[in-house]
Structure formats: structure tokens, C-alpha cells
N, CA, C and O atoms as a GROMACS GRO file, in nm:
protein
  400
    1UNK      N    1   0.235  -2.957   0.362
    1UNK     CA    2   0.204  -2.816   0.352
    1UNK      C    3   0.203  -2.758   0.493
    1UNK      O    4   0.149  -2.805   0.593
    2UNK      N    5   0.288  -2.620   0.478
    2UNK     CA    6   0.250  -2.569   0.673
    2UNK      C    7   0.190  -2.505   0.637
    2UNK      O    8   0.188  -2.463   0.522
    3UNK      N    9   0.115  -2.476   0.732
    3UNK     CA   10  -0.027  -2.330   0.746
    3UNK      C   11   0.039  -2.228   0.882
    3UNK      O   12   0.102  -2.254   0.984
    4UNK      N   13  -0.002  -2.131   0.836
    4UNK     CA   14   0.063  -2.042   0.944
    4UNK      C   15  -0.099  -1.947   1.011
    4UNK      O   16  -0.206  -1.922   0.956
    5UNK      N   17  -0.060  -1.925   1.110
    5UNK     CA   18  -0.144  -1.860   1.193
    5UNK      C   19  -0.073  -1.725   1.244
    5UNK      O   20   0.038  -1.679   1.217
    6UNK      N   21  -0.187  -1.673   1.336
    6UNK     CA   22  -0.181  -1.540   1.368
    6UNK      C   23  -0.065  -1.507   1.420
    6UNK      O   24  -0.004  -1.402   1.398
    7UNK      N   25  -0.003  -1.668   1.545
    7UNK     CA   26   0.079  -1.626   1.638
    7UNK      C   27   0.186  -1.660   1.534
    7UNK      O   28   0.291  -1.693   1.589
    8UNK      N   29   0.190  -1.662   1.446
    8UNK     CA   30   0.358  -1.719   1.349
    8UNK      C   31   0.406  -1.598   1.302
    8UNK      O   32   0.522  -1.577   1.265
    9UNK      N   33   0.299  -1.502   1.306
    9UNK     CA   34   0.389  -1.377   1.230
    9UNK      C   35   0.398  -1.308   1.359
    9UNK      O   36   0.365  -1.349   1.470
   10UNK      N   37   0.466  -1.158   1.313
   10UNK     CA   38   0.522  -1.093   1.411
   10UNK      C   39   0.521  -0.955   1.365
   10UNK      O   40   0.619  -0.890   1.329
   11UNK      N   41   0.369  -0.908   1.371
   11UNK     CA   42   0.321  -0.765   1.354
   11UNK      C   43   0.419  -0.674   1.347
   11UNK      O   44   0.441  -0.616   1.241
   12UNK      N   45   0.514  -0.641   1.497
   12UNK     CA   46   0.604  -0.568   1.512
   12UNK      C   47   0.733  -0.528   1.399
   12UNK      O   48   0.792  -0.420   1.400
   13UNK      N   49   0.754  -0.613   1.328
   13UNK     CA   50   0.818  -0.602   1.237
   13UNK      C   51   0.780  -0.499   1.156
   13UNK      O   52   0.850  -0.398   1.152
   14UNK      N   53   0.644  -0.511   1.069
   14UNK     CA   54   0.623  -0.404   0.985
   14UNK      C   55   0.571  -0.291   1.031
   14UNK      O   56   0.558  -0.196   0.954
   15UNK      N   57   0.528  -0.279   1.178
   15UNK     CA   58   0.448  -0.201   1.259
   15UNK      C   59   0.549  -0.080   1.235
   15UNK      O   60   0.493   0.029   1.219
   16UNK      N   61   0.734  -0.077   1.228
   16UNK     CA   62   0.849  -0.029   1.203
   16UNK      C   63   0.848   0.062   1.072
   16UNK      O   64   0.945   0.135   1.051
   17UNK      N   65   0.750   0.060   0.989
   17UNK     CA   66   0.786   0.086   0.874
   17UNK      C   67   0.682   0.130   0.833
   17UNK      O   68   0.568   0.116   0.876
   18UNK      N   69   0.757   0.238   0.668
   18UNK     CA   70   0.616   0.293   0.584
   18UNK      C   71   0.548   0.247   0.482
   18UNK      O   72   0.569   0.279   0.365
   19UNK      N   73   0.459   0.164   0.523
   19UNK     CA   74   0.373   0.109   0.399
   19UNK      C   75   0.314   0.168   0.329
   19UNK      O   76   0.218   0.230   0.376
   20UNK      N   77   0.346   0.177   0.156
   20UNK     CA   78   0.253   0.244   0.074
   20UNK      C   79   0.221   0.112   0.031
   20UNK      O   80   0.300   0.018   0.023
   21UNK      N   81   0.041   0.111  -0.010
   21UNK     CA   82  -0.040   0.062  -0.054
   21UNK      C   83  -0.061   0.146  -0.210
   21UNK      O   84  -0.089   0.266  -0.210
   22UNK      N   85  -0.045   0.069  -0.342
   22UNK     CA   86  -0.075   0.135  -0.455
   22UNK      C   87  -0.214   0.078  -0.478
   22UNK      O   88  -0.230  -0.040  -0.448
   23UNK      N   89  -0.301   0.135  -0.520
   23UNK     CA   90  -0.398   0.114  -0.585
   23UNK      C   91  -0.532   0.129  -0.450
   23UNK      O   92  -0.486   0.111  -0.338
   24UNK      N   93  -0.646   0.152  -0.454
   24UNK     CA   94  -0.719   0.093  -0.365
   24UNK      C   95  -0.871   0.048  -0.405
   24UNK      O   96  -0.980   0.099  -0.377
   25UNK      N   97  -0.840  -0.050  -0.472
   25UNK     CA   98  -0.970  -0.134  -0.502
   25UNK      C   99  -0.991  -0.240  -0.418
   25UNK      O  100  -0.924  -0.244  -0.314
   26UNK      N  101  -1.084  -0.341  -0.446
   26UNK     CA  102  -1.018  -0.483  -0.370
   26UNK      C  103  -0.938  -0.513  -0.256
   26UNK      O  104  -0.947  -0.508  -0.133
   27UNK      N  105  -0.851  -0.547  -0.346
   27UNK     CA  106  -0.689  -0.579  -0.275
   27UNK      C  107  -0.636  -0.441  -0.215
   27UNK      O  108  -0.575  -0.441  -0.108
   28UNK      N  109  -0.656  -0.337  -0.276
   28UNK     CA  110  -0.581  -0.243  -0.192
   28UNK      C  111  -0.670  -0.173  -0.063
   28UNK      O  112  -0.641  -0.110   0.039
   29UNK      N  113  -0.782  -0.213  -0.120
   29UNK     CA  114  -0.876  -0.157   0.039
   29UNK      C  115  -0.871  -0.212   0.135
   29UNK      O  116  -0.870  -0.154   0.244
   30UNK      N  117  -0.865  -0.361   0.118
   30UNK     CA  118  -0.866  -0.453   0.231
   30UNK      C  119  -0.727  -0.444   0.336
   30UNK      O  120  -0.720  -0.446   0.458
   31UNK      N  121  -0.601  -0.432   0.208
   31UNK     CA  122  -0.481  -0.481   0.264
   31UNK      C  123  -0.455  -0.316   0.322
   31UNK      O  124  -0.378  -0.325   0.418
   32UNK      N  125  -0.475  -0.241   0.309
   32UNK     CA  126  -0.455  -0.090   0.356
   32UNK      C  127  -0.479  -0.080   0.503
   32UNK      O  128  -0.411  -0.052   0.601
   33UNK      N  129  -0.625  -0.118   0.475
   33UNK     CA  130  -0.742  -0.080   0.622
   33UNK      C  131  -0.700  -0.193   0.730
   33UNK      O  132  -0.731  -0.191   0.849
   34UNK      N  133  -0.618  -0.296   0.662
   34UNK     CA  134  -0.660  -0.411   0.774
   34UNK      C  135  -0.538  -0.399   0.810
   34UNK      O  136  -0.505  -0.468   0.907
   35UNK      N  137  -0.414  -0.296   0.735
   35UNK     CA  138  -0.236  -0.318   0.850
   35UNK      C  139  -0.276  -0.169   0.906
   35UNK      O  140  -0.229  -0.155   1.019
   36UNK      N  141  -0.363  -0.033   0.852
   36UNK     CA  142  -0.389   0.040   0.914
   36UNK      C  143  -0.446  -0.007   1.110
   36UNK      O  144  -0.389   0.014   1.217
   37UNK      N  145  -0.582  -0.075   1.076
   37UNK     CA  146  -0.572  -0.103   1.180
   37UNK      C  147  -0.538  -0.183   1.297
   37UNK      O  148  -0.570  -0.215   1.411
   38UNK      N  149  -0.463  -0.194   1.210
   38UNK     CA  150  -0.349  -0.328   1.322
   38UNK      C  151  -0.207  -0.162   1.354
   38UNK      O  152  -0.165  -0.142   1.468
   39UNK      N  153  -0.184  -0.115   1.293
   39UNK     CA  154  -0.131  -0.001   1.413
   39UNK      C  155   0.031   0.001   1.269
   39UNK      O  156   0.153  -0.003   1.286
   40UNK      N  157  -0.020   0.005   1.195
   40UNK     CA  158   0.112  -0.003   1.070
   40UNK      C  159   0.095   0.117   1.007
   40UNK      O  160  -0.024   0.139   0.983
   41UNK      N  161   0.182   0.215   0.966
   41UNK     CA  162   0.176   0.354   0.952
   41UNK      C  163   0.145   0.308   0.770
   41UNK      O  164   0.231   0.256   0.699
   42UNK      N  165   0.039   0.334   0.736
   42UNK     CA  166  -0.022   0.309   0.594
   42UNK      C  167  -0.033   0.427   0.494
   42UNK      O  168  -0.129   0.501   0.516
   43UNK      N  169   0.035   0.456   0.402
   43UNK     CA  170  -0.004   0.535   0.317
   43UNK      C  171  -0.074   0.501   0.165
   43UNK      O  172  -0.009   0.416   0.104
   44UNK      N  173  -0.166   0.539   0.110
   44UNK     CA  174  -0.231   0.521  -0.018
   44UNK      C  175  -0.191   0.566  -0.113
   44UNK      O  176  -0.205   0.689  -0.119
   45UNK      N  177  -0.142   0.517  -0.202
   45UNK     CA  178  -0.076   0.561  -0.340
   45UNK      C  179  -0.179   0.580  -0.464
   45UNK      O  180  -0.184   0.488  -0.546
   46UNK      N  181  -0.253   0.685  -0.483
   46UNK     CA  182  -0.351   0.672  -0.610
   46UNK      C  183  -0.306   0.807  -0.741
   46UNK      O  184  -0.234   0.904  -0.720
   47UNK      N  185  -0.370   0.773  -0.859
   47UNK     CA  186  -0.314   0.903  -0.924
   47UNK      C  187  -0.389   1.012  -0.905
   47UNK      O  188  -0.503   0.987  -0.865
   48UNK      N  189  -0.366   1.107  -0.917
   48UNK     CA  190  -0.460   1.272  -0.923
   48UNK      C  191  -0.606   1.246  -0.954
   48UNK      O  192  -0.637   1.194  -1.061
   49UNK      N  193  -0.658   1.266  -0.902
   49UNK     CA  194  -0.807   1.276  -0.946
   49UNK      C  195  -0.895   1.163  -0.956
   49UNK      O  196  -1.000   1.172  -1.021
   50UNK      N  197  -0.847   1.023  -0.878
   50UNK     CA  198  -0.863   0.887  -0.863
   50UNK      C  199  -0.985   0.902  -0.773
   50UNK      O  200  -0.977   0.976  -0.675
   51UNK      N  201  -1.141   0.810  -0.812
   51UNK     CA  202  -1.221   0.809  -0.767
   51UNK      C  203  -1.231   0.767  -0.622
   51UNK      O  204  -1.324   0.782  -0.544
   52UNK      N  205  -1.107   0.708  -0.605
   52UNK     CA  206  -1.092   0.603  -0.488
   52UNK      C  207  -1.055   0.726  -0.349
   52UNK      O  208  -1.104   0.712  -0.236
   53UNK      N  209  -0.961   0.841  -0.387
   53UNK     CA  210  -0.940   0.918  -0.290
   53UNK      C  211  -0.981   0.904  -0.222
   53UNK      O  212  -0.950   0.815  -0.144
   54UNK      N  213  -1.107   1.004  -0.201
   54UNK     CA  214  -1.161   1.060  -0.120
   54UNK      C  215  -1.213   0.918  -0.040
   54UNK      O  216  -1.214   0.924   0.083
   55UNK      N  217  -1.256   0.796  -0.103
   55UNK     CA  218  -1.289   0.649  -0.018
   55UNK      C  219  -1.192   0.649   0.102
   55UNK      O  220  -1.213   0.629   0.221
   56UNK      N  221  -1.094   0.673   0.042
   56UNK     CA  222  -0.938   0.566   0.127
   56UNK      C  223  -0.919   0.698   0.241
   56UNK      O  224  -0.887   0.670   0.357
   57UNK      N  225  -0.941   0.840   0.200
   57UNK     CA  226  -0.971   0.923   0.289
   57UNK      C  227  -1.083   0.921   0.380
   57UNK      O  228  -1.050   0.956   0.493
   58UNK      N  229  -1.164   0.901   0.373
   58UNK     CA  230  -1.283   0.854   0.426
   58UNK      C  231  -1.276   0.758   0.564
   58UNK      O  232  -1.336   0.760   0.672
   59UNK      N  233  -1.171   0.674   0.505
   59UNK     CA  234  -1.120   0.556   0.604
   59UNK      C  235  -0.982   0.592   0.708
   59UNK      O  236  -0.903   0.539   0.786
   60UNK      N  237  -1.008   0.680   0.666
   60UNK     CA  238  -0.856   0.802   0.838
   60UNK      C  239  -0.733   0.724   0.734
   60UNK      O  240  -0.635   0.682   0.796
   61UNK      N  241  -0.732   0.704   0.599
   61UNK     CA  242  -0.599   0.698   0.527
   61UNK      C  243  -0.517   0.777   0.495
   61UNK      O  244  -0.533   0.856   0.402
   62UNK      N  245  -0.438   0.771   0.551
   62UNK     CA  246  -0.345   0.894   0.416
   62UNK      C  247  -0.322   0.900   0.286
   62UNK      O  248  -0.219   0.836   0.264
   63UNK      N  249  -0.364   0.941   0.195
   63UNK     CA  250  -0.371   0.921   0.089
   63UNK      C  251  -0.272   1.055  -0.008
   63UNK      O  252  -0.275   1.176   0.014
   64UNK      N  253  -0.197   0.988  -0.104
   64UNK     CA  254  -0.121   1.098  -0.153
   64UNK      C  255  -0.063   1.021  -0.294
   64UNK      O  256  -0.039   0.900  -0.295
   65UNK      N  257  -0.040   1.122  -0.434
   65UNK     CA  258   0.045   1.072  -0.520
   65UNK      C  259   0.122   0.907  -0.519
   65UNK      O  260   0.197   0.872  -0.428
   66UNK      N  261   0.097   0.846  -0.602
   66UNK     CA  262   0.195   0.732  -0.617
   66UNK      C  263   0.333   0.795  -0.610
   66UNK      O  264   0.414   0.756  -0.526
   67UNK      N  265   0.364   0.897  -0.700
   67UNK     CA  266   0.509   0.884  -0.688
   67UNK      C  267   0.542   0.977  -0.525
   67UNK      O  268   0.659   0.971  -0.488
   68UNK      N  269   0.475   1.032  -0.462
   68UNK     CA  270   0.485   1.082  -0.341
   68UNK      C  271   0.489   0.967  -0.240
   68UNK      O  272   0.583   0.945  -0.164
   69UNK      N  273   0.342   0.874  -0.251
   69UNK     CA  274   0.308   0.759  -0.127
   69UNK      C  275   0.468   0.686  -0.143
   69UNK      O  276   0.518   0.643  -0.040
   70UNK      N  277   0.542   0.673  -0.269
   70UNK     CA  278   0.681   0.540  -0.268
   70UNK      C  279   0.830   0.593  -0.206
   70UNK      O  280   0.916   0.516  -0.163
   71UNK      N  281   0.843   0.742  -0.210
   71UNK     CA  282   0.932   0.803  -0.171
   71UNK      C  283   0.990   0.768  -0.025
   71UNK      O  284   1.100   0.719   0.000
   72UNK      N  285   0.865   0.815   0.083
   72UNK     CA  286   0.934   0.790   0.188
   72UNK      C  287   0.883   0.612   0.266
   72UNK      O  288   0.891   0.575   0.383
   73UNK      N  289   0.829   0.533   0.133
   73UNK     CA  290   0.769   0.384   0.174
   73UNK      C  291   0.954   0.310   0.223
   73UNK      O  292   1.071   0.336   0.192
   74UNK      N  293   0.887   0.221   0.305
   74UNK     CA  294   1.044   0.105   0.312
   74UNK      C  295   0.939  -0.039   0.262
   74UNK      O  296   0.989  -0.150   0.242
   75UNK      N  297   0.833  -0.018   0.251
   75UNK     CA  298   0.771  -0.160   0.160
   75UNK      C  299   0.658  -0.054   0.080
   75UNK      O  300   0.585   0.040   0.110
   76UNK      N  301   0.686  -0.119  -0.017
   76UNK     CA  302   0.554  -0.064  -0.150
   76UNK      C  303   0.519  -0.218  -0.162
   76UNK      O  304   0.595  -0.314  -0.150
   77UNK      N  305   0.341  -0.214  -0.199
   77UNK     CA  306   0.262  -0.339  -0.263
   77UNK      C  307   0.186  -0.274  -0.388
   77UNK      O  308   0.090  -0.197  -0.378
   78UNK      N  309   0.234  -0.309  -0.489
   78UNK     CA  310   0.184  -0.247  -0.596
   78UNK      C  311   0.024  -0.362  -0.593
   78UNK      O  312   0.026  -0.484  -0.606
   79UNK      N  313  -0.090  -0.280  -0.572
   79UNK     CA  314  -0.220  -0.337  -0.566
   79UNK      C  315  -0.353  -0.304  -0.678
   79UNK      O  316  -0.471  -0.342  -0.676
   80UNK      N  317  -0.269  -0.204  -0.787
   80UNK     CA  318  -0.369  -0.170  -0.884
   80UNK      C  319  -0.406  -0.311  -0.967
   80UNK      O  320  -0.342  -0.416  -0.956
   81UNK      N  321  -0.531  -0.286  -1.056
   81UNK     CA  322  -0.549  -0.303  -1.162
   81UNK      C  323  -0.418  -0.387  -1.262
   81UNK      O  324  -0.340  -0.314  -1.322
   82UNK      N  325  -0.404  -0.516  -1.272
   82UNK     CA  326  -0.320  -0.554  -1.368
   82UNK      C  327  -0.275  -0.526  -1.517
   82UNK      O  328  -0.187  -0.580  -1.584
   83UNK      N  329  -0.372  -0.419  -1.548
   83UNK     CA  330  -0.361  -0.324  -1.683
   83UNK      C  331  -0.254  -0.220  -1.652
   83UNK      O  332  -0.162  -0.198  -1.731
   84UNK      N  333  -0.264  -0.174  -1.569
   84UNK     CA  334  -0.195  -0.037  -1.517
   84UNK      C  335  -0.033  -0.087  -1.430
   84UNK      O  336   0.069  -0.020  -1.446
   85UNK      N  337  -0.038  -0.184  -1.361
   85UNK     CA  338   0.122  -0.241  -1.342
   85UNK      C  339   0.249  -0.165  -1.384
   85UNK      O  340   0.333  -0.089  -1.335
   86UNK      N  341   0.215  -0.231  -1.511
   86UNK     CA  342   0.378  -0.171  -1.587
   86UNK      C  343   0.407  -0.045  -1.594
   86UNK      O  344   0.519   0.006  -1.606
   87UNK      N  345   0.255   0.033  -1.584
   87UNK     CA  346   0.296   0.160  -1.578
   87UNK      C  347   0.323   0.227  -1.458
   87UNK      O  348   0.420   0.303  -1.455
   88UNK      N  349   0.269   0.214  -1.381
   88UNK     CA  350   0.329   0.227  -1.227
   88UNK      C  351   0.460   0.204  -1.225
   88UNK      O  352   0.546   0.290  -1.210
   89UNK      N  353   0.481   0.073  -1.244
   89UNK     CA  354   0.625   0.016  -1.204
   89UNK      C  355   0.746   0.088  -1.299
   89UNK      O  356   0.856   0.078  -1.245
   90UNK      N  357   0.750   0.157  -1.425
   90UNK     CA  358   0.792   0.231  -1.475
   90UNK      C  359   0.830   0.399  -1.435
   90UNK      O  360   0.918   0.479  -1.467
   91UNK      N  361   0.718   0.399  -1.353
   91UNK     CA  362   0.708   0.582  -1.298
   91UNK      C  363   0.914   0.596  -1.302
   91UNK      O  364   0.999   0.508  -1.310
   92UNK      N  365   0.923   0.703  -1.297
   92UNK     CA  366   1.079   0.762  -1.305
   92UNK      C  367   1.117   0.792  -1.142
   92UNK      O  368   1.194   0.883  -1.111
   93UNK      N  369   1.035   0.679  -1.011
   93UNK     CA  370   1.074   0.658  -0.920
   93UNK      C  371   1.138   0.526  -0.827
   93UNK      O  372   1.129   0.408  -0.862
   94UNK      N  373   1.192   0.564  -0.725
   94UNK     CA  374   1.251   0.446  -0.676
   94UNK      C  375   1.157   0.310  -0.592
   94UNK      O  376   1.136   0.269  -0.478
   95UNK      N  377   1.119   0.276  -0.742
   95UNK     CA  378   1.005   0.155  -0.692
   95UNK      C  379   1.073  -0.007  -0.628
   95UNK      O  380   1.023  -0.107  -0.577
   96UNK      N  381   1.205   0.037  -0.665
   96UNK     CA  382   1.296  -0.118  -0.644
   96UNK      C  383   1.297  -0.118  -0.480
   96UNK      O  384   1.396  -0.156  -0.417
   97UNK      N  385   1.189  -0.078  -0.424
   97UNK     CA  386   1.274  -0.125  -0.266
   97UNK      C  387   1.226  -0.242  -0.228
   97UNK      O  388   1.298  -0.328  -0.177
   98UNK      N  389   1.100  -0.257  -0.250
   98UNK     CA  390   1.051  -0.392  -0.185
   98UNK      C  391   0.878  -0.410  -0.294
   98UNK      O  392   0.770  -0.358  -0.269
   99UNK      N  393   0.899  -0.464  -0.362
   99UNK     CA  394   0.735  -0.475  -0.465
   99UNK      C  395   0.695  -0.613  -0.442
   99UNK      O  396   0.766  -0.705  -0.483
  100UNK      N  397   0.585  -0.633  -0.380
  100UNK     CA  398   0.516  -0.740  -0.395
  100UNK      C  399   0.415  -0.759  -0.508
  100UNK      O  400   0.352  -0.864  -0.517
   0.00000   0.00000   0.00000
């Protein structure tokens, strides 16, 4: 098994690019806040009226529409709720660029 460390990756890479973060519970708070502050241009993908907003705003996020946050993303991490998935991943946008 290899284990990788800090110095194996190479920040700069995604530092390049627009990360939308979908969802921000859990997984999406952590993984948001923690490439936010590593210097990665982060956007929050939640739906209208999502309790989480104003949180992920709270945290100097940008926060905007799912189908807005995926538009100008070059990596989307779909991070909601495993109930809600398919429906995300369905939206009538261009989610095929990069879904983890």
C-alpha cells in the first residue's frame, strides 16, 4: 500500500481552477473551507433557500445556485446528501466535466 503525504501532491494544480463544492454539510464544509483556505478559488453550490447558505457565507464562501456554482466550475464534487445525488446529477446542466 503507498500512503501519500502533503509533499506528493501539488496544490498548484487545482489552485488553477474553479471549484464548485455541491452540497455543504459534512463533507462539503470541510472540503470547501479547507481548498478555500489553501488559496483554491471555491464556489458553493446549494439550492434556493438552503439552510446552509448563509453558513458557507459566513465562512468568506461564495455561495450561489447549483446550476450557477457548475457553469463556470472546471471540477465539480458533488457533496450532498446521497438521497438527493441523482437529482443533482440530472439538473439540465453540464455536470459531465469532472464529478467526484
Amino acid at each position: 500500500m503507498k500512503i501519500y503525504y502533503d509533499e506528493d501532491a501539488n496544490i498548484e494544480i487545482i489552485k488553477g481552477m474553479n471549484v464548485s463544492i455541491i452540497g455543504y454539510g459534512s463533507q462539503g464544509n470541510a472540503h470547501a473551507n479547507n481548498l478555500h483556505e489553501s488559496g483554491v478559488n471555491v464556489t458553493v453550490g446549494l439550492r434556493e433557500g438552503s439552510s446552509s447558505w448563509a453558513k458557507a457565507e459566513e465562512a468568506g464562501l461564495k455561495v450561489q445556485t447549483v446550476a450557477d456554482s457548475v457553469v463556470q466550475a472546471d471540477f465539480v464534487m458533488i457533496l450532498a446528501p446521497d438521497e438527493f445525488q441523482k437529482n443533482i446529477y440530472d439538473l439540465p446542466i453540464p455536470l459531465h466535466y469532472a464529478i467526484l
